[in-house]
C-alpha positions as CSV (number, residue, x, y, z in Angstrom):
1,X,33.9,-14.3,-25.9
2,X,33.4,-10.8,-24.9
3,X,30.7,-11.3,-23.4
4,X,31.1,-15.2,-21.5
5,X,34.3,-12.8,-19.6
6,X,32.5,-10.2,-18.1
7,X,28.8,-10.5,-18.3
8,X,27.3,-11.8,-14.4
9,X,24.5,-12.5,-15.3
10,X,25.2,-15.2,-17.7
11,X,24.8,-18.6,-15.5
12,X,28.5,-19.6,-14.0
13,X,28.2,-23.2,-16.2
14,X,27.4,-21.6,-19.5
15,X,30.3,-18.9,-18.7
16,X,32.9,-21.7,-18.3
17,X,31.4,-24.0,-21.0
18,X,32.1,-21.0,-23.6
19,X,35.2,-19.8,-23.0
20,X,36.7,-23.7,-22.4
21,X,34.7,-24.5,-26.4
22,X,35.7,-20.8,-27.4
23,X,39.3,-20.9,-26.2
24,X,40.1,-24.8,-26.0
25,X,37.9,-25.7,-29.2
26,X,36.7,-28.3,-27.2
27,X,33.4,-29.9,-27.8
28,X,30.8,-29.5,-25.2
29,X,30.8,-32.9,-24.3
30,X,34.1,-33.1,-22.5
31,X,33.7,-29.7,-21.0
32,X,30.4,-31.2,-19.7
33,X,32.6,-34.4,-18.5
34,X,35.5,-32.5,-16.8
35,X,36.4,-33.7,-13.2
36,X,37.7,-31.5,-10.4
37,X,40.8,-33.7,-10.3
38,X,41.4,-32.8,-13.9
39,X,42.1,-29.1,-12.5
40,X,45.2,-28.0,-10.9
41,X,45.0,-24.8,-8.9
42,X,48.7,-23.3,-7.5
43,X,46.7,-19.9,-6.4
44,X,49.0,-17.9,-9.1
45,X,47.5,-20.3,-12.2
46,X,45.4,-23.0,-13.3
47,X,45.5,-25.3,-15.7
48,X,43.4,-27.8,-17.0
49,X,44.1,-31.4,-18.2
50,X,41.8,-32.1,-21.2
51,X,44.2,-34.5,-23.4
52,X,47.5,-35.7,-22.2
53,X,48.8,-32.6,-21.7
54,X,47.8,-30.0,-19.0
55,X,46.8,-26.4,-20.3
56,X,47.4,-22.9,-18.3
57,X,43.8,-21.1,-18.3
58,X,44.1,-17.4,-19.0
59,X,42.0,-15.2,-16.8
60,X,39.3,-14.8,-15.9
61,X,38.6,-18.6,-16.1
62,X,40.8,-19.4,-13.3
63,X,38.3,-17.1,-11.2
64,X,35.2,-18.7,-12.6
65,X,36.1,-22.3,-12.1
66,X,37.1,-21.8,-8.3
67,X,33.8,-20.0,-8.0
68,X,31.9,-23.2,-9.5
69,X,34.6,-25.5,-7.3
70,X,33.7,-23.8,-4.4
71,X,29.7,-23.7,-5.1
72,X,27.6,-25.4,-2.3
73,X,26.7,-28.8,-4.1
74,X,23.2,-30.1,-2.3
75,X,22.2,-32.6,-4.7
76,X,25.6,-34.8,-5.3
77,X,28.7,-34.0,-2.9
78,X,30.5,-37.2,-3.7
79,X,31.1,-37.2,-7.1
80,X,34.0,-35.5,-8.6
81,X,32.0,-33.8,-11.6
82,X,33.0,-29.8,-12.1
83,X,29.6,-30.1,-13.4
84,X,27.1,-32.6,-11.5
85,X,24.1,-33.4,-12.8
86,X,21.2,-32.4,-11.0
87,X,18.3,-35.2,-12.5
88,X,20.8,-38.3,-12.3
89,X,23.0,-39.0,-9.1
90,X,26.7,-39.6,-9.6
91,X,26.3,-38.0,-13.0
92,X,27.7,-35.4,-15.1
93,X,25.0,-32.9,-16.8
94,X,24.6,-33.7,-19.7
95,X,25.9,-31.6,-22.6
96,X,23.1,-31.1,-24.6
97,X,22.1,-28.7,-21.7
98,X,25.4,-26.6,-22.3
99,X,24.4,-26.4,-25.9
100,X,20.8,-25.2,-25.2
101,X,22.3,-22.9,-22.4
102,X,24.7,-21.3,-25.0
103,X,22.3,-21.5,-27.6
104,X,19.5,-19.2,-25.6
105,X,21.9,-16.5,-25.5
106,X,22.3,-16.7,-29.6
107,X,25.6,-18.7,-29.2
108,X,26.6,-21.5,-31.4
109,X,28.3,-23.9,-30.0
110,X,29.4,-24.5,-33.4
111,X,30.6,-21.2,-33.8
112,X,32.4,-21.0,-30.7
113,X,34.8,-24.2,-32.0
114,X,35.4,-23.1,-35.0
115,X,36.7,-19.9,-34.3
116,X,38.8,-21.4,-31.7
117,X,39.7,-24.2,-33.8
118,X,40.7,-21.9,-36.7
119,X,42.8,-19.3,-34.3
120,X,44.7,-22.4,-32.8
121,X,45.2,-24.2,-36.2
122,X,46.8,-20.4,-37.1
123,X,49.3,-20.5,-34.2
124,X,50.2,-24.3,-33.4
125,X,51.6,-27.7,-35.1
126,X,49.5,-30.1,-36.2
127,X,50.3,-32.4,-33.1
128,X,49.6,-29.9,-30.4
129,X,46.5,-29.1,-32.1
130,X,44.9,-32.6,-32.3
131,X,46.1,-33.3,-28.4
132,X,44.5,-29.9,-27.1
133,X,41.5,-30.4,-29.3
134,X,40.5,-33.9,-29.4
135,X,40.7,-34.0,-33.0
136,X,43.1,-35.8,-35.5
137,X,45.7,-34.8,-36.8
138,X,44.6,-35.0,-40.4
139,X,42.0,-33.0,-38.9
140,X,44.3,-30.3,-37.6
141,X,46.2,-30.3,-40.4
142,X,43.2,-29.3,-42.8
143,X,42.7,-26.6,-39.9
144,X,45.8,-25.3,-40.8
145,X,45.3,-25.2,-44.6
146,X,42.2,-22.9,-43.4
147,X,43.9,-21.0,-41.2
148,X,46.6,-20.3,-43.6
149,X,44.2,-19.4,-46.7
150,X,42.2,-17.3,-44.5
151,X,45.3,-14.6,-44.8
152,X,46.5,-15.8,-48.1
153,X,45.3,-12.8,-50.2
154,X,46.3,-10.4,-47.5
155,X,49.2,-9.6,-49.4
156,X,48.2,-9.2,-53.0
157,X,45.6,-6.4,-51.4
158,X,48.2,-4.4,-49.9
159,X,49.6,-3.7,-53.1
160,X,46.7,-2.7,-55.0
């Protein structure tokens, strides 16, 4: 995460696509489907409505979305994409692109969500979860079990 945060010479798409999967545990596919209405920028924060429920980004995606808002857009300045597809008009790019973006740097797309995934499941309910992820809530609730065995021996190896 490291890494997508600071490192410029990372293309500005892949940065964004893994800190939203890395932070959001959102699939590439809807980070590749995000609109620029589905962004709410106040100058002081950002949020993002993936879900029915909008979420407050935590820097430095705030300044790495404007930069891709603000980007000149020569191939498709009428569609409300964050991400337009340069090979099909009207178009989001397609998320397999993301995946073999993140994927040439030796990131796992896979990875990425389940990390996130597993740190949310940790520090959320169930319901919360599955809105801001996508998934279900039997989902999310299984997440939890894992996030909650992860630490379970914690304890017993203290007091060895």
């Amino acid at each position: 995460m490291h890494r997508f945060e600071t490192d410029e010479t990372i293309p500005l798409r892949t940065r964004i696509c893994g800190l939203l999967c890395g932070t959001l545990g959102r699939p590439s596919s809807t980070v590749a489907k995000l609109t620029r209405t589905a962004i709410t920028d106040t100058g002081d924060e950002m949020t993002v409505t993936i879900g029915t429920s909008p979420v407050r980004l935590r820097d430095p995606l705030p300044a790495l979305i404007r930069r891709q808002l603000d980007a000149p857009r020569r191939w498709d300045t009428d569609s409300d994409w964050l991400f337009p597809s340069k090979l099909r008009a009207g178009a989001h790019t397609d998320y397999s692109m993301m995946v073999k973006d993140l994927q040439t740097l030796g990131c796992s797309i896979v990875s990425l969500r389940g990390a996130a995934l597993l740190a949310l499941a940790a520090t959320m309910p169930a319901g919360p979860l599955s809105d801001l992820t996508g998934i279900s809530t039997g989902v999310a609730n299984r997440w939890q079990t894992l996030a909650a065995a992860a630490y379970s021996g914690y304890p017993a190896l203290r007091l060895d």
